[in-house]
N, C-alpha and C positions, 0 to 999 in steps of 0.2 A: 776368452779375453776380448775387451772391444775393441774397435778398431780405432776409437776419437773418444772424446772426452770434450768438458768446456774450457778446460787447461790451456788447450793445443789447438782446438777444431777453430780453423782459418784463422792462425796467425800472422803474421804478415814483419819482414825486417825492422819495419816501421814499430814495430809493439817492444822492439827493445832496444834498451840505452847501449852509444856506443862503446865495445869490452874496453875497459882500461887497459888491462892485460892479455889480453888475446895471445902472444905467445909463451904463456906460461901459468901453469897452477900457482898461485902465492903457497901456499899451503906446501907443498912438496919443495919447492926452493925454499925455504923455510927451515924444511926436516932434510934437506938434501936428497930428496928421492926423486923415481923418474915416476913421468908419467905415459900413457899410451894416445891419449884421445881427450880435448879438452869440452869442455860443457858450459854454457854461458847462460845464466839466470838470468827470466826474462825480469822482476821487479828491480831489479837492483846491479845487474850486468857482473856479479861473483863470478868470475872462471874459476874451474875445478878442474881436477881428472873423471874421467868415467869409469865406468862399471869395467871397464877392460884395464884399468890402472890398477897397481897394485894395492893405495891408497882410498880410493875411490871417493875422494873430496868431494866432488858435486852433488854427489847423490849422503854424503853427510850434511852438507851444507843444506840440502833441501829436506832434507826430515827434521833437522836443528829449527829449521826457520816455517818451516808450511808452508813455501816457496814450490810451486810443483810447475814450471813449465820451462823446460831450458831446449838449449838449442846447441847444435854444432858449431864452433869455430873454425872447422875447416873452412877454406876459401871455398867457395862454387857449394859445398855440402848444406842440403834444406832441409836435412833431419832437423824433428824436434822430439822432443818425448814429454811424457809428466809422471812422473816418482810415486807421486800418489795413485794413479789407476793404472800405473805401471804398461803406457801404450805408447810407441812411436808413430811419426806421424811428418809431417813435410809441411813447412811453412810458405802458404801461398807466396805468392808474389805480390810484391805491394801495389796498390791502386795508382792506376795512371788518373795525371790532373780528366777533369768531365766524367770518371768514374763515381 
């Protein structure tokens, strides 16, 4: 398995729009179900559940769409991952101004 891709390799906060929903899957408050772990699409800022929810919206959301590079919603958490080469990975840190 690789360790990066062009999905994920040096993303940075700065590459995604702020989550609308950050405290919740739409999708499961929807069907009334729970989630464990939400996931935020970096094109379009989709929160989902993840691979550890029982529904696992995000990772539908990203094979529906061809969308492969999300990110954690936990606070302080830099995981990223991409659906499509199936790699996590840690979102740089964004550029300070003179970088």
């Amino acid at each position: 398995m690789a360790s990066s891709c062009e999905h994920v390799a040096g993303l940075t906060a700065m590459d995604f729009h702020p989550p609308g929903t950050s405290d919740a899957c739409r999708e499961c408050r929807i069907e009334d179900t729970r989630w464990v772990v939400l996931r935020e699409c970096k094109p379009y800022g989709h929160v989902g559940c993840c691979e550890s929810s029982p529904r696992r919206h995000a990772t539908r959301h990203c094979r529906e769409t061809a969308h492969s590079g999300m990110r954690s919603v936990i606070r302080g958490d830099t995981r990223d991952c991409c659906y499509v080469h199936e790699v996590m990975g840690s979102i740089d840190r964004a550029p300070t101004a003179g970088q």
